[in-house]
N, C-alpha and C positions, 0 to 999 in steps of 0.2 A: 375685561375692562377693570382697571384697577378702582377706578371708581365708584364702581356694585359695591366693591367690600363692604361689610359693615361687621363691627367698626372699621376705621379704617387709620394708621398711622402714618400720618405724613409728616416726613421732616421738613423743618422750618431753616430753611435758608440755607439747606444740605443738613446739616447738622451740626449747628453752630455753638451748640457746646463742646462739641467733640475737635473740628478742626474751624480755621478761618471761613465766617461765615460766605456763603455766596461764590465759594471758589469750586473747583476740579475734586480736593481734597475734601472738602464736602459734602459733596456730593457721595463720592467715595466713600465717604465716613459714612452714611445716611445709610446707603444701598449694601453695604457691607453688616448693619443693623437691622437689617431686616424691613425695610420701610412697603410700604405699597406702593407710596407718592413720596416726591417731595415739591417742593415749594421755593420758587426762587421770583425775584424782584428783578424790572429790565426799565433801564432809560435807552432814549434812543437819542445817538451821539453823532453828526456825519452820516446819517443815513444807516449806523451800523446798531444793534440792540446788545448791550451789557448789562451784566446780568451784576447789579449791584444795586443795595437797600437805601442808603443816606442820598443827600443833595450835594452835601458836601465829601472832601476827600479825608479828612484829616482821624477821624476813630478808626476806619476800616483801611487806612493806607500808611503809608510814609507822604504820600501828599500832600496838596494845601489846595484850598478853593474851590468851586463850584465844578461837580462833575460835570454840566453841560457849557461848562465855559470852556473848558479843554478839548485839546484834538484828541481822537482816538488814539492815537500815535502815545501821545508823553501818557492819556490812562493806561495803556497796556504796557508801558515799561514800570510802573510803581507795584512794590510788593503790599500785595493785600494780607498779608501773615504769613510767616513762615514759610517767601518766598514765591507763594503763590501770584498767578497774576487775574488781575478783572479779567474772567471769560467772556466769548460771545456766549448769546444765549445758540446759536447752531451751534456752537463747540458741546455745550451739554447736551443737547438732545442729541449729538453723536455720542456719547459717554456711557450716558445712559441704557441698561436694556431695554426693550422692550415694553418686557413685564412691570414697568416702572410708570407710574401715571406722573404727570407733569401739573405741577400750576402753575400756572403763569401770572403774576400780581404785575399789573400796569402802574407805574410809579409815576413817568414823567408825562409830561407832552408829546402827544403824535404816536404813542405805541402803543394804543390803539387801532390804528391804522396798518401800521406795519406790522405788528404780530398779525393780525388779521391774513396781511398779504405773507406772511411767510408761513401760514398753515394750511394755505392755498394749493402749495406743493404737499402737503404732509400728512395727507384725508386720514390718514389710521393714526394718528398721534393720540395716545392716550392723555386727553388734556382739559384741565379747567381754568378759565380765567378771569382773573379777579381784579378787584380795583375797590378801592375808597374814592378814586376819581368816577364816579358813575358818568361822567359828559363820554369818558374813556369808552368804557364798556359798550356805551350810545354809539360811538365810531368803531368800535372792531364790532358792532351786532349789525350795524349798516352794510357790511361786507362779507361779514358770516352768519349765517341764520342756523349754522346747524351747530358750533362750539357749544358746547355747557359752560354757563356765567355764573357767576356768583358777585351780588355786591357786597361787601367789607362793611360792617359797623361796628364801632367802639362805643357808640351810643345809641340806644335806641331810638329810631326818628318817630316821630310823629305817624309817617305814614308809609310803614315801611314794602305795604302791599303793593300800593302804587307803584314805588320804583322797582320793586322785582317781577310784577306785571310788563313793566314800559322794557324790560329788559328782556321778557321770555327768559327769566332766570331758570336754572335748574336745581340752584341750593341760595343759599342765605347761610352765609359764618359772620360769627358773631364772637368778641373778645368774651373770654372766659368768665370776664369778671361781671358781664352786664347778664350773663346766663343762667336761667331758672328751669327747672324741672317743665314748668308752664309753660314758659317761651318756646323750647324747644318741643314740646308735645304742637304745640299752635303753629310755630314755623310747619310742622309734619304734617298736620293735620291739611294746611293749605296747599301739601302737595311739594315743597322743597323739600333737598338732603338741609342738612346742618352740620357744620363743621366750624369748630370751634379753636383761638387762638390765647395768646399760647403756654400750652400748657408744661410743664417741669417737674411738677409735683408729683408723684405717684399715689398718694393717696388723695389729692384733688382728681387726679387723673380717673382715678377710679369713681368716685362721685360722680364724675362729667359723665362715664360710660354708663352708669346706672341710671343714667337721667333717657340714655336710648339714640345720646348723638350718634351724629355716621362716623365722625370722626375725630382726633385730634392734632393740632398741628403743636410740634414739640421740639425744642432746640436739641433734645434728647433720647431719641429713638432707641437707644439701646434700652434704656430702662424700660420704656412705654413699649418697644415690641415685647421687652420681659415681661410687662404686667399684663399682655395679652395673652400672653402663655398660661400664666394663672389662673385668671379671669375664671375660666370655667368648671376647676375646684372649688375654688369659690361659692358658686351656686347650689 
């Protein structure tokens, strides 16, 4: 399970420094960098799940308006870069090997539910799923009890035991920027992984790992798998 790793490098959005984020080529870019995991973003559109980060279409497309305003039909004809198109999220987890761990970030309304039901078929999917929507997580844990969860904060809450209690979470990630040497020994200490977002830098990269996360999620895997390679001269 790619998800033991530790550390562990997962591309952010395929590898969204490398090619168009959130597309085929991304992914490709990611797994072609040596990743463990990567990390992609799904609204659910017509019943169908795409695998794309905004609400809107207009940074990541030739489009214009509101991705859940449109039919799946006119999303899948617009080029998301370099020709690439919005995937389903089953078009990647066909793409993908095996050896590749998957997370899954709940973006919209209702995918929750459905990734839920599409992992139902898919018991060996190496997978974690995540969300800043925690009501989210609340609907695909009502339906799955055995995924690893993880909820999303950019801000440290108040209380953040509780809602990773109410979740049976498995990790807690945390933006890079709210993260301390403490936090992350505390997250550990209570028994979650920690996986941390996102990261670019290689020499913060490095700070992050010596702090003992599990992992780092990175628009650029090629460096970050490079600095893995190091890492242990290093010491």
């Amino acid at each position: 399970m790619a998800f033991t790793d530790n550390p562990l490098i997962i591309g952010h959005r395929g590898a969204a420094g490398l090619a168009p984020e959130n597309t085929l080529a991304s992914f490709d870019a990611a797994y072609q960098a040596g990743v463990g995991a990567v990390e992609l973003d799904v609204y659910l559109v017509e019943g169908e799940l795409l695998v794309f980060h905004d609400d809107d279409l207009e940074r990541c497309t030739n489009g214009k308006g509101k991705l859940q305003q449109q039919s799946v039909a006119y999303l899948r004809s617009l080029d998301a870069g370099n020709q690439q198109q919005i995937p389903l999220l089953g078009e990647v987890l066909e793409r993908l090997p095996t050896d590749v761990g998957i997370n899954i970030e709940l973006k919209g309304r209702g995918t929750g539910q459905a990734v839920a039901k599409l992992l139902q078929a898919l018991p060996n999917l190496d997978v974690l799923v995540s969300s800043f929507r925690h009501a989210e997580l609340l609907a695909f844990r009502a339906l799955n009890a055995q995924a690893p969860v993880a909820p999303l904060f950019h801000r440290w809450p108040p209380a953040p035991w509780s809602i990773a209690l109410k979740l049976d979470a498995w990790a807690v990630n945390l933006s890079a920027r709210i993260a301390t040497e403490k936090r992350v020994a505390k997250i550990q200490a209570k028994g979650y992984r920690c996986y941390l977002y996102t990261v670019n830098d290689v020499d913060l990269a490095a700070q992050l790992l010596g702090f003992g996360v599990n992992g780092i999620f990175t628009d650029r895997p090629d460096l970050m798998c490079g600095l893995l390679k190091e890492l242990p001269a290093k010491r």
